[in-house]
Structure formats: structure tokens, C-alpha cells
Phi, psi and omega in degrees: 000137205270132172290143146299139177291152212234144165285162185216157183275123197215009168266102164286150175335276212308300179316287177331280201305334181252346151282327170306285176311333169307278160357283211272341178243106175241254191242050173277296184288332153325311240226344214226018190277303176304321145292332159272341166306313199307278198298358151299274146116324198237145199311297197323314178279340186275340171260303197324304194293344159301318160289320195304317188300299181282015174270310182286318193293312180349292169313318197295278211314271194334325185259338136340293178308323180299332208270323192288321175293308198241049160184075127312051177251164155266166203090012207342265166355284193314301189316302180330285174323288180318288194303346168261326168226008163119191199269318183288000174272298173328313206290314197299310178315328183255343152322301175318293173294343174273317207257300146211033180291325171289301159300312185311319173289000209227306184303303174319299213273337179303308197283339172297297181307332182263004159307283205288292199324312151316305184277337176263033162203122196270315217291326171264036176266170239252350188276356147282087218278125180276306200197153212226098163265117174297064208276352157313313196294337189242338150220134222275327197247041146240183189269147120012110165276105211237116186272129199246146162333328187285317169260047184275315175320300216274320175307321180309281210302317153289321174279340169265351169280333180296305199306306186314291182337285191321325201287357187130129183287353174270327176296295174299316219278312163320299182289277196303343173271312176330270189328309187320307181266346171306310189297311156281358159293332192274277189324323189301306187282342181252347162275333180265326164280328182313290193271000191262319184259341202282162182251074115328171171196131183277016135330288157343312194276010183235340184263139151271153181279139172307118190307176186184174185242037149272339175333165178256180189272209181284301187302314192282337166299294179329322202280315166283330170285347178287325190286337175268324180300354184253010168291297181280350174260016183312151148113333192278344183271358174313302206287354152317291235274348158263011190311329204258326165249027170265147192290155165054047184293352195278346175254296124047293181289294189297350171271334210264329189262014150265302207310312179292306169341306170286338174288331174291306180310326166258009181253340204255022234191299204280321183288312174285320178250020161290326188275016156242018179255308170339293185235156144296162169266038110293347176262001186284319172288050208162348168221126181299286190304046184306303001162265167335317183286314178308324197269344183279334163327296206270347228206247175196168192302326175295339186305316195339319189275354178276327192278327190291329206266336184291291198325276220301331191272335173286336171280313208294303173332298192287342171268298123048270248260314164344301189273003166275330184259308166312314213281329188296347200267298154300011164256359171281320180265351127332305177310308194271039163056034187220054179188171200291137183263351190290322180333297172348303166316142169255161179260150199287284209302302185266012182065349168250175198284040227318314203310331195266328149248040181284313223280320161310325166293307168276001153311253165012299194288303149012280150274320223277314180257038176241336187100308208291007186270327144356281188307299212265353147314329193260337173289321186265003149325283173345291173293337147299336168297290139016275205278006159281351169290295188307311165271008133300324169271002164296337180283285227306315193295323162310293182331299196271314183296319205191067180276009177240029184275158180303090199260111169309312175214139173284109168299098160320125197072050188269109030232019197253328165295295184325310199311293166349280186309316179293336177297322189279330188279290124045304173291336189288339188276302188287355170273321153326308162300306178302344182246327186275353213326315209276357176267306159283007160282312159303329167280337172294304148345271235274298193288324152341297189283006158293334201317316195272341160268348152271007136314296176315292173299307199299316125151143157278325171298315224263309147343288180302341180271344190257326168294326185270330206272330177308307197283324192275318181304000000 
């Protein structure tokens, strides 16, 4: 009888800190500058709050790291969540990251990367029409589907990155460190030419935006301005969710979620504040593209297309890192029987989880080409910040459940950071409800409606355990 194949570790520290970084600087910090101005207002709070998002997230990483030490699987998160409440809060969780946090994120950046791509190659922009599906002639209340070269791009860009994944976990690992370091070389170059050559004015940095009388209060701007930062800080929980094919996890892990963390914090630091040496914060606040707006500022009208070519190599990177990583959390719940069981499967030849990241991949592709991933990405934001709570308190909930299993590494300040943090996300939810309502209503709404399919696999497991008890009988 032939052993089934296994996944094997094959991630070194350096590979882990740059899929962690990768992971996380896509088109976020391009994009979320204008929302953190409005609300913000004053120069000072407006770079201050890119630390403050990594000061709060910084305890989630310490208690990651522990539950990540003494559950090196894939699936990280998800397991973490199983091993502390059970199976149906994991099922929800992993309901979730598939339908649509993962994909949706797989999906944002592929249109993102054919987007930037589109502007330094016109010929492949979205403003070029392929095909027309009519889907009005057989129903009057959905649109047309006008299939465009851009998204021919972003469908490309997902399928040779899924095929690359399928080929072997050193192959992804490969593709995502290319990119990874293409990304910080582009940034590197736009932060260090910005002030040293850029026509900037450190002025900028004494002026506020004018109060009005929509302004918002302090706590509650902080609180909204947060919601992009914690968007834009997305991404450090991938490498849990790989856990299973990093070398050495117990040591490993708790360095690749502080360390890449803190280097991302200081490049998303560095980056803000090129854009206000740049712009003032009124033009930051008023142009979505700052990014763009900055370089054309500092440089001429032409840099745009050098920022468009940083965007479109920081989405392929973060998706790189997306598509490697989303795949390990189904096949981890494949594994526990609340998911397509096929998932499971390892491929003999290439060592990864090939089926889960096929089914992940025409998803993706999918939304990628519905449009719809807009939405439903900003509705289950809310709920991921949401299960990054729970699962800091699943460590307390560790603690107590299985206070003698073997903790590699101790999360520093226990019990007052982890505590710290659930107080702080705990207001952010609830400020967040209040401003935010019909999006966390709708995210709740999105994870809810896995329920009746983990009724189904469960069962269907339980069928299948009574046909093998039958069949042994």
C-alpha cells in the first residue's frame, strides 16, 4: 500500500520573511493615503498612524507566533481557531478566507497588476473590449459581461502563478523572492530619489488639513483611518497558513512574523512619508492615485509610468505570496473532513497541494472576471480583523485548555499585551460597526452562509465513517 504524500518543508527563514513582506505590500499603501489623510488631518498623525497599525498588530504576531510554535501545520490560523473552539468556528473561518478573502485578494490584485500593466502597454488595457457575453438576453436583471485584454492580463497572471505553486513549493518560493526583492528595489528607488532629487518641500509637514464641519472627532478619524491601515497591514498571517512547509518552525515562524513585520512598517513609514515631502495634505487627501500624484510632483508627468511599473511588480509579488499560501488553509480543512475532500490530496510528484490550488485558482479567476470582488473584499474586512481578535484569545483559551503542551516560544508580555490588543481591536469593531454598519452587516451575512454546507460535509463524513465501519464489519 502506497503512503500518501506529504507536504515537506521547504521554506527557510529568509524565504518565510519575504513571503511575510511580500504578502503584505500589494497595492495597499498606493492606494489608502487619501483615506488616511482625510481622517487624520494633521502631518504628524498621519505618518504616526502607520506605526500606531503596526504597534497594534505587533501582540497579534507575538501570539501567533506561540500557537504557531506548537502547531506547525497548514493551515495555520484555521488550526489555531480548531484547537480552541472546535471545528465549526475554524469551518467558518476557512469558509471564509475561500469564498472571499482569499480569492477576492487574488482576484483585487490580478486586476490590479493588469491595471498598472495596461498603463505602461496601452495595447493591453482594459479599455479594449475581446468579447460580449449577453447574459441579458436569458436574464433581464443581471449586465452584460464585456470581457476586456485587461482582464485577459490578470486571468494570465493567475494561472501561471497557480501552474508555478503546483510545480513544487521551492518554485513558489522562487517566483515569490524574485518579485519580493524586484519590490523592494522599486521602493527603495522611489524613496531615496523622492527626497534626495524629488522637488518636494518639508513644509508640507507643518500644514494641516482645515477643520470643516464634517470633520470627524480625533478617536473616531483614528478609528476610520485605521480601517485602511489595517487593510493595508493585510497579509502577515499567510505564513501561519504555510506552516507546514517552513523548515525549523518553532523557531522560524516567531522571527519571519516580528521581524517581516517590523521591516514592512518601515518601509510603509518611509513611503508616506516621501508622499508628504512630496504633496501637501490637502492634495493627499483629494487624490486616490498619491502615489502617482507624488512622483509626478517631484519628478515630471512622465514618472507615473516608473509608479505604474512599482504598482503592477508589488501586486504580482503579493499575489505570489496569496496564491501559496491561501491554498494551504484548504487543504487543511479538507483534511479535517468540512471541506471538498479531494482537497486533501498531496500530489506524489510535485509535493503540493495541487487540487486546492487549481479550485483556488478558477475561483479567483472568476470574481477576477465578475468585477464583484470590490465589494465583497471591503464587506469581509471587518470580519477578518473580527477573527484576528478571536484568535488572540484562543491563546488565553490555549493556556487554559492544554496548559502543559510543549510552547517552543512564549509570546512576550502575556497577559497584558494579547490583553492590550483584544481591548483595542474590541473598540475598533465597535467603531467600525457604527460607521461602517451595512459592510459589517454584510460580512457577517457572507460568513454565515457557509453554515449549511458544514452541515453537509459533516454529514457526509459521518455517512462515510459508518460505510468503512460497515465495510470492516
Amino acid at each position: 500500500m502506497n503512503t500518501p504524500a506529504k507536504l515537506v518543508r521547504g521554506l527557510s527563514l529568509l524565504d518565510s520573511i519575504l513571503l511575510l513582506a511580500g504578502g503584505i505590500i500589494g497595492s495597499g499603501v498606493f492606494l489608502t493615503a487619501a483615506e488616511v489623510a482625510a481622517n487624520t488631518r494633521t502631518p504628524m498623525l498621519f505618518l504616526l498612524i502607520w506605526m500606531i497599525g503596526m504597534a497594534i498588530t505587533l501582540p497579534a504576531c507575538f501570539a501567533f507566533a506561540e500557537m504557531g510554535a506548537m502547531f506547525p501545520e497548514a493551515g495555520g490560523q484555521y488550526v489555531y481557531l480548531r484547537e480552541a473552539y472546535g471545528d465549526f468556528v475554524a469551518y467558518l473561518y476557512g469558509w471564509m478566507i475561500f469564498t472571499v478573502s482569499v480569492a477576492g485578494t487574488i482576484a483585487a490584485l490580478g486586476a490590479g497588476f493588469a491595471e498598472y500593466i495596461g498603463k505602461l502597454i496601452p495595447s493591453l488595457s482594459a479599455s479594449h473590449i475581446v468579447l460580449v457575453i449577453p447574459f441579458t438576453r436569458v436574464f433581464s436583471w443581471l449586465h452584460d459581461l464585456e470581457i476586456t485584454r485587461g482582464h485577459l492580463v490578470a486571468l494570465a497572471a493567475i494561472a501561471i502563478q497557480t501552474l508555478i505553486n503546483i510545480f513544487g513549493v521551492r518554485r513558489g518560493a522562487i517566483l515569490q523572492n524574485i518579485a519580493t526583492w524586484a519590490k523592494f528595489g522599486a521602493i527603495g528607488a522611489f524613496v531615496i530619489l523622492g527626497l534626495l532629487l524629488g522637488k518636494g518641500s518639508w513644509s508640507h509637514y507643518s500644514v494641516a488639513l482645515p477643520a470643516t464641519a464634517a470633520t470627524p472627532s480625533l478617536l473616531s478619524g483614528i478609528g476610520v483611518a485605521l480601517i485602511a491601515v489595517f487593510w493595508a497591514y493585510d497579509g502577515w498571517v499567510y505564513i501561519t497558513w504555510v506552516a507546514g512547509e517552513v523548515k525549523e518552525p518553532a523557531r522560524n515562524l516567531p522571527r519571519t512574523l516580528v521581524f517581516g513585520l517590523l521591516i514592512v512598517g518601515a518601509l510603509y513609514l518611509a513611503i508616506n512619508a516621501v508622499y508628504l515631502y512630496a504633496l501637501p495634505m490637502q492634495d493627499i487627501a483629494a487624490n486616490t492615485a498619491v502615489a502617482q500624484a507624488a512622483a509626478a510632483s517631484m519628478f515630471s508627468a512622465n514618472a507615473g509610468r516608473w509608479l505604474a511599473l512599482l504598482i503592477a511588480i508589488s501586486c504580482f509579488g503579493a499575489m505570489a505570496s496569496c496564491i501559496m499560501s491561501g491554498a494551504r488553509v484548504y487543504y487543511a480543512m479538507a483534511e479535517d473532513g468540512v471541506f471538498f475532500r479531494s482537497l486533501a490530496q498531496v500530489s506524489p510528484r510535485w509535493r503540493t497541494p495541487a487540487r486546492s490550488l487549481v479550485l483556488q485558482g478558477v475561483w479567483a479567476g472568476a470574481l477576477a472576471l465578475s468585477g464583484g470582488y470590490n465589494a465583497l473584499f471591503t464587506y469581509v474586512m471587518f470580519m477578518m480583523v473580527l477573527s484576528y481578535g478571536l484568535t488572540v484569545a484562543a491563546l488565553f483559551v490555549l493556556r487554559r485548555k492544554l496548559p502543559h503542551a510543549p510552547r517552543p516560544y512564549i509570546c512576550p508580555g502575556y497577559p497584558w499585551l494579547p490583553g492590550l490588543y483584544l481591548l483595542i481591536s474590541a473598540a475598533w469593531t465597535v467603531n467600525a460597526v457604527v460607521t461602517r454598519r451595512e459592510a459589517a452587516l454584510w460580512g457577517i451575512l457572507i460568513v454565515l452562509l457557509g453554515m449549511p454546507f458544514y452541515v453537509y460535509w459533516k454529514w457526509k463524513g459521518r455517512a462515510g465513517n459508518l460505510l468503512d465501519a460497515t465495510a470492516v464489519k
